[in-house]
MMTF fields as JSON, N, C-alpha, C and O atoms, coordinates in Angstrom:
{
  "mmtfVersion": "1.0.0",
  "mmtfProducer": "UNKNOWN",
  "numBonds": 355,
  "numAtoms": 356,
  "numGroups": 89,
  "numChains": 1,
  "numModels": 1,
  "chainsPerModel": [1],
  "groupsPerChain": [89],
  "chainIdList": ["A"],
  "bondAtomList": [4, 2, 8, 6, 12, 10, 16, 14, 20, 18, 24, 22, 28, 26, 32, 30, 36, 34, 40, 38, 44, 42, 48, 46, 52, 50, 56, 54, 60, 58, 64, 62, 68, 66, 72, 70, 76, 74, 80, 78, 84, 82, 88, 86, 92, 90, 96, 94, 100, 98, 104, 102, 108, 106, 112, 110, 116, 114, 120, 118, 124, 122, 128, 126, 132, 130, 136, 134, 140, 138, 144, 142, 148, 146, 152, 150, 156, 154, 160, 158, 164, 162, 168, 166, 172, 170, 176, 174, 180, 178, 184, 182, 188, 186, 192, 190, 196, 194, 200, 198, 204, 202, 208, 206, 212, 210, 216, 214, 220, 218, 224, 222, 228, 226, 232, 230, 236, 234, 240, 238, 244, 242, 248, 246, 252, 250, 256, 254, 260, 258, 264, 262, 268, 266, 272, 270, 276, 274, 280, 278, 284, 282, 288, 286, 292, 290, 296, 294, 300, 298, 304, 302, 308, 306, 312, 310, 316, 314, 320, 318, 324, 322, 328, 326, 332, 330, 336, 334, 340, 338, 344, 342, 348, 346, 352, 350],
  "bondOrderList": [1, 1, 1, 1, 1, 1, 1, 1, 1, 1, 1, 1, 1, 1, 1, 1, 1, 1, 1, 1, 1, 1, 1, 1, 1, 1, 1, 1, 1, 1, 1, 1, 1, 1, 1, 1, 1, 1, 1, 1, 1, 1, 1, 1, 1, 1, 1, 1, 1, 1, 1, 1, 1, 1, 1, 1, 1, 1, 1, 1, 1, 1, 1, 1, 1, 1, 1, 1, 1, 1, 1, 1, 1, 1, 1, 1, 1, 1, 1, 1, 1, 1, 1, 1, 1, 1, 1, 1],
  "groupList": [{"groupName": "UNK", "atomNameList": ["N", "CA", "C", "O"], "elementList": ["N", "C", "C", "O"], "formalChargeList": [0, 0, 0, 0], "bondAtomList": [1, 0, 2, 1, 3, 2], "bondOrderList": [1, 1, 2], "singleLetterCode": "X", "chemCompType": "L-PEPTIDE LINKING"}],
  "groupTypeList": [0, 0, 0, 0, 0, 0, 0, 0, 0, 0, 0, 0, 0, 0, 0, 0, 0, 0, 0, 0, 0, 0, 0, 0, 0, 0, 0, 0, 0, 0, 0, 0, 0, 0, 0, 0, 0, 0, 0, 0, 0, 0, 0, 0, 0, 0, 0, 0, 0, 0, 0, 0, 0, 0, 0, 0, 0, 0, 0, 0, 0, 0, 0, 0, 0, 0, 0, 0, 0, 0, 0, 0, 0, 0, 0, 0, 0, 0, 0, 0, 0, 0, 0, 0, 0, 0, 0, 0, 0],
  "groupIdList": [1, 2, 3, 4, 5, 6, 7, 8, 9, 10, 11, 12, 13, 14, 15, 16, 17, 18, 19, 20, 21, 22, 23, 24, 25, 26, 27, 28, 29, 30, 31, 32, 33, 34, 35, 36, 37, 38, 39, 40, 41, 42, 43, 44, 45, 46, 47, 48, 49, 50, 51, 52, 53, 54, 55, 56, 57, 58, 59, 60, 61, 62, 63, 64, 65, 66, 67, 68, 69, 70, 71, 72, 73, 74, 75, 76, 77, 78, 79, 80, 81, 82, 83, 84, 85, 86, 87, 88, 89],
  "secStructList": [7, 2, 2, 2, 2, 2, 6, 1, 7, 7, 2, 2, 2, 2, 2, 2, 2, 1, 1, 1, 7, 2, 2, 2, 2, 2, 2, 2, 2, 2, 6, 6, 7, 7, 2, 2, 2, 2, 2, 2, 2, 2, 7, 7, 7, 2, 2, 2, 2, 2, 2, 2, 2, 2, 2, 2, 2, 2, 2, 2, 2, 2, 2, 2, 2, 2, 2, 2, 1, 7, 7, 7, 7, 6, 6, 7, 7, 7, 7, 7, 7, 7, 7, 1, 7, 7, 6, 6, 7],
  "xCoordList": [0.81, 0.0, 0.866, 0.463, 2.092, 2.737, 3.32, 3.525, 3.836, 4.055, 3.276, 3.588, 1.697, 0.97, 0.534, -0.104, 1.266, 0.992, 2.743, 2.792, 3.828, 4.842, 4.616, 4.888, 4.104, 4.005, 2.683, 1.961, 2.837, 1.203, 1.91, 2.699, 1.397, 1.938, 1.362, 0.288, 1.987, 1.554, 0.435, 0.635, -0.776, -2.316, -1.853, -2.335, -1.106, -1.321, -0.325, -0.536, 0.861, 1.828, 1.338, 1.312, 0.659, 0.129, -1.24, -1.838, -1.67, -2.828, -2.211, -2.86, -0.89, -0.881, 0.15, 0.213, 0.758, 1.184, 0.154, 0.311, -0.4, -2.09, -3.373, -4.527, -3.085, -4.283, -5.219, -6.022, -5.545, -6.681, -7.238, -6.021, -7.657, -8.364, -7.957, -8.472, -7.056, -6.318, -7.367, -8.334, -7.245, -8.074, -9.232, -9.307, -10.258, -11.243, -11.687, -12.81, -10.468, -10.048, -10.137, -10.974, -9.286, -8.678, -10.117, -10.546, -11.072, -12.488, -13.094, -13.676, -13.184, -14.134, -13.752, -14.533, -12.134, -12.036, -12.038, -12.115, -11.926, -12.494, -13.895, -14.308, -14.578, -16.083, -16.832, -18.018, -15.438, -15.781, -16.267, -17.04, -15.685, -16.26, -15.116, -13.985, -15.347, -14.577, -14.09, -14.635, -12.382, -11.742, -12.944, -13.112, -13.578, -14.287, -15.286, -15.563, -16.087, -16.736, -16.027, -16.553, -15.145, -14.443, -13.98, -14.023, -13.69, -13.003, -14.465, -14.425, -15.895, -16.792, -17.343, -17.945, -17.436, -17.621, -16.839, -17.122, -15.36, -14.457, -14.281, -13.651, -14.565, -14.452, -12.931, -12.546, -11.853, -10.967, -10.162, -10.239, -9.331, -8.857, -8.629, -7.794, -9.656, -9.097, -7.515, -7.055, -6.871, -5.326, -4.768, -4.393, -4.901, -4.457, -4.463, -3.56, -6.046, -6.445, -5.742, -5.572, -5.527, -4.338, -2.842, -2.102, -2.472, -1.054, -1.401, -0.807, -1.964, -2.318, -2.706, -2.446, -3.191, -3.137, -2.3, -1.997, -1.287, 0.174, 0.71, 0.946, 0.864, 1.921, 1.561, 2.475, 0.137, -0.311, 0.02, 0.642, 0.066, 0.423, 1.436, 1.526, 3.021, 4.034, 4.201, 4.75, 3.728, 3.991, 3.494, 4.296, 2.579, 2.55, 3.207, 2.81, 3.963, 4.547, 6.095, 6.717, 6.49, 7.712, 7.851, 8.926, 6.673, 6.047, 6.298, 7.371, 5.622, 5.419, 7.103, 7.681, 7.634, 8.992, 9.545, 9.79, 9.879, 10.464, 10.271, 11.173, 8.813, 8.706, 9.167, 9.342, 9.272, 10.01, 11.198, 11.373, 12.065, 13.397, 14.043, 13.792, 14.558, 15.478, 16.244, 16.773, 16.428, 17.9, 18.75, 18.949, 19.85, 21.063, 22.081, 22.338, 22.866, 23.891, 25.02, 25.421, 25.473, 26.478, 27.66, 27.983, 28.524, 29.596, 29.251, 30.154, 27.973, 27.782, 26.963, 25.775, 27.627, 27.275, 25.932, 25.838, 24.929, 23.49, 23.63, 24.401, 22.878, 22.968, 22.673, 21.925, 23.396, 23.029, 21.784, 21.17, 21.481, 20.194, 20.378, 21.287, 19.275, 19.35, 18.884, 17.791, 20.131, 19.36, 18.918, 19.498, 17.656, 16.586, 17.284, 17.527, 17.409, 17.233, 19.024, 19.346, 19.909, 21.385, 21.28, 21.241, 21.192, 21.071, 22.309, 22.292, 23.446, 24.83, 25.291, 26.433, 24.344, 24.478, 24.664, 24.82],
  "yCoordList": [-1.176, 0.0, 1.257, 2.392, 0.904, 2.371, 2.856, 4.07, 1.884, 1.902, 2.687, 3.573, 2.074, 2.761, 4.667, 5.434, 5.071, 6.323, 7.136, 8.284, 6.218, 6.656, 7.151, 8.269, 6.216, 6.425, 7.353, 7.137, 8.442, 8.828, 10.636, 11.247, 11.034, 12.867, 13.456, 13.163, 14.147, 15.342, 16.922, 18.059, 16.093, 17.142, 18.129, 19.156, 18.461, 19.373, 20.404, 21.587, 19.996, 20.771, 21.56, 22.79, 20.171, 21.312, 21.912, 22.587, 21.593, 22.725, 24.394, 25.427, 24.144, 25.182, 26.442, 27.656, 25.796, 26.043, 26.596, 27.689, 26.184, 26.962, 27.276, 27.341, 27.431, 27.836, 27.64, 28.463, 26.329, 25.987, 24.593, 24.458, 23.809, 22.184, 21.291, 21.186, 20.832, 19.711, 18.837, 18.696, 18.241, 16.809, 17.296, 16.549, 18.076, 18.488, 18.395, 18.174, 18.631, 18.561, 16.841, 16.317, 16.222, 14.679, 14.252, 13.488, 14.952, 13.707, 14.079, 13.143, 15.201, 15.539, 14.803, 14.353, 14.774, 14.226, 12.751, 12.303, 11.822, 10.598, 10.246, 9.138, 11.315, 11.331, 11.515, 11.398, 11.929, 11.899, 12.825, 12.737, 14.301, 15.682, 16.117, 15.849, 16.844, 17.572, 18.424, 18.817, 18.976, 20.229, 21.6, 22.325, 21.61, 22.649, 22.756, 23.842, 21.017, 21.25, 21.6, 22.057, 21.446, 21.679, 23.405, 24.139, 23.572, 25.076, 25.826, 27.024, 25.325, 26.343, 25.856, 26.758, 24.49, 24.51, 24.812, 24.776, 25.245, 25.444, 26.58, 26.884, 27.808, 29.27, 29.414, 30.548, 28.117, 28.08, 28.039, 27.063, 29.297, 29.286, 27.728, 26.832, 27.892, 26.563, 26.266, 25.136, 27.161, 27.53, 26.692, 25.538, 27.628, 27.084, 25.82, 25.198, 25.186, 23.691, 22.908, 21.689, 23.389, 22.089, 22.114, 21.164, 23.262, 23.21, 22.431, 21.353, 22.565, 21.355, 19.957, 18.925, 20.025, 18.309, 17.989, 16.826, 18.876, 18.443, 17.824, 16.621, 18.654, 18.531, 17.431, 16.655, 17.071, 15.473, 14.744, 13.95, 14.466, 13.781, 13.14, 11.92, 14.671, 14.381, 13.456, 12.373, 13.807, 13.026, 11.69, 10.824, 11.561, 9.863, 9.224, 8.061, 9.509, 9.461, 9.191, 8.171, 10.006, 9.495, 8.659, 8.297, 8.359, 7.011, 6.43, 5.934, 5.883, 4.521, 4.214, 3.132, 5.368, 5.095, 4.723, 3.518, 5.221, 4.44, 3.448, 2.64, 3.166, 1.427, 0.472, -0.743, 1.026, 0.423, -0.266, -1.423, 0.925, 1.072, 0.005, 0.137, -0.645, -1.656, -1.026, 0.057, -1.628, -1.277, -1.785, -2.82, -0.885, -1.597, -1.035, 0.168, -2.129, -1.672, -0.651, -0.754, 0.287, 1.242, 0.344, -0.578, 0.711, 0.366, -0.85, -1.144, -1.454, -2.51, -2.074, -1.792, -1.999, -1.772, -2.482, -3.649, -1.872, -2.423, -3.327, -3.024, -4.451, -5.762, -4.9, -3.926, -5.445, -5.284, -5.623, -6.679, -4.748, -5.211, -5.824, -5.731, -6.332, -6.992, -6.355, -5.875, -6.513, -5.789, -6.518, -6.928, -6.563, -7.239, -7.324, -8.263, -5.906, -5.519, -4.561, -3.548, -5.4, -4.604, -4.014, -4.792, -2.88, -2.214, -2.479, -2.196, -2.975, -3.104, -4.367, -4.677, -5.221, -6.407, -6.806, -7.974],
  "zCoordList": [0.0, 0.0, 0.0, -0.253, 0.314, 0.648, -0.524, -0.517, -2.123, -3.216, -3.963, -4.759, -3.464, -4.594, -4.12, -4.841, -2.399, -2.205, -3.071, -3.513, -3.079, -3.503, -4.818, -5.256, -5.377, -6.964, -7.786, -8.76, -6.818, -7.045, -7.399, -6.679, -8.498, -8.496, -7.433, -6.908, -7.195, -6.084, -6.467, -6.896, -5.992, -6.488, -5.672, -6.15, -4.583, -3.844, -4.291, -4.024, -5.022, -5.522, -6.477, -6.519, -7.821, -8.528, -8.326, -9.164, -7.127, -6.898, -6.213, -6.043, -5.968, -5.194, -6.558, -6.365, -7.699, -8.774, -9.761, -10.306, -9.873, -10.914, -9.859, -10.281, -8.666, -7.824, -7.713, -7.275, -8.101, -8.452, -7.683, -7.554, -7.256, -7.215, -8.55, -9.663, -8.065, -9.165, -8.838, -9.587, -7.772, -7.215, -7.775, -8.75, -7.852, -8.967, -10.29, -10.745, -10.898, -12.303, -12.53, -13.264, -11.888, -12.178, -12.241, -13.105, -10.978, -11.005, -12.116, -12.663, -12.71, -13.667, -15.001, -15.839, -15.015, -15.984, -16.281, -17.425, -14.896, -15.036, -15.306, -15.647, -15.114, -14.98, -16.305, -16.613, -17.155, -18.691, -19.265, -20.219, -18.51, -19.049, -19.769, -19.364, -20.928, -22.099, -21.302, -20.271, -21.985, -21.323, -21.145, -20.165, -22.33, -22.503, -21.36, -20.851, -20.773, -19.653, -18.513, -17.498, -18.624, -17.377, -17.209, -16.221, -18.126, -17.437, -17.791, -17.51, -18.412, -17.978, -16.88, -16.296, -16.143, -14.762, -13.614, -12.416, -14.477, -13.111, -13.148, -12.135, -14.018, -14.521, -14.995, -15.281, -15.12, -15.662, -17.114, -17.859, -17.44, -18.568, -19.45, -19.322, -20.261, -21.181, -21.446, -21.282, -21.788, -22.09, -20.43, -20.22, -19.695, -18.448, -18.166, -17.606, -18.761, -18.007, -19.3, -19.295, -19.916, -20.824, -20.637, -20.893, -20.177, -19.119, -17.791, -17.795, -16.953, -16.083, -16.536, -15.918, -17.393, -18.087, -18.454, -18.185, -19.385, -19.875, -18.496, -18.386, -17.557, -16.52, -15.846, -15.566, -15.406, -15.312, -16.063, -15.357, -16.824, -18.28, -18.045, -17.901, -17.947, -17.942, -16.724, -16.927, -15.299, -14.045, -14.549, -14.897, -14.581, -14.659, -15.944, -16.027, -16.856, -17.599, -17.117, -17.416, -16.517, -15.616, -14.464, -13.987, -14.025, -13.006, -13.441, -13.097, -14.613, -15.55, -16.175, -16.066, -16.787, -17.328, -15.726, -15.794, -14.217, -13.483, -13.132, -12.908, -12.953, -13.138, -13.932, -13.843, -14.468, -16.48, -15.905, -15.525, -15.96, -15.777, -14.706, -13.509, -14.999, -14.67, -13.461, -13.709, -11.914, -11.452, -11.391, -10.756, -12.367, -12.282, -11.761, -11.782, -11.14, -9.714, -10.292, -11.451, -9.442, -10.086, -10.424, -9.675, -11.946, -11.824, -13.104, -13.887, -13.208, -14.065, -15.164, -15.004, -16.418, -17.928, -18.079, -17.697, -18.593, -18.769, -19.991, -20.901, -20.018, -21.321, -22.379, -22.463, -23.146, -24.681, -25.414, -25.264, -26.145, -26.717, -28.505, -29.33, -28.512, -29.816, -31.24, -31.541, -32.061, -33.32, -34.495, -35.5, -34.053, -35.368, -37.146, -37.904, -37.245, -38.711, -38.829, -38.208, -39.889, -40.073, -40.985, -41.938, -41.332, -42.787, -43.452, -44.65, -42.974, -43.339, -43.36, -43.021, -43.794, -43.856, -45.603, -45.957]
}
């Protein structure tokens, strides 16, 4: 349980960065309302509310790539990967 609070962006950062109710935004938009519903129910700049979606976007975007990401111990060269297709063959 404590993984899934680690791996979670921080609503409160960017609520306090665009001044606004992030945690607001996220429900509306699970809830399946258009940007457009949203910033005329939130009185928020459309412009604005797609810089806050970018920046969500980007956070869980770099979640998912660290989960990805392999750890590998300092000092040890990561495996080689395989190449399908040699144009120089």
């Amino acid at each position: 349980m404590s993984a899934e609070k680690t791996d979670r962006i921080n609503e409160k950062l960017l609520s306090k960065k665009y001044q606004t109710n992030v945690i607001r935004l996220i429900k509306a938009w699970k809830k399946g309302l258009s940007d457009f519903e949203v910033s005329r129910e939130t009185g928020i700049d459309p412009v604005k509310l797609k810089h806050i979606k970018t920046d969500i976007e980007m956070a869980h975007r770099k979640l998912r790539l660290a989960r990805k990401k392999p750890l590998i111990p300092p000092g040890q060269a990561p495996g080689q990967r395989h190449i399908f297709f040699n144009p120089f063959m």
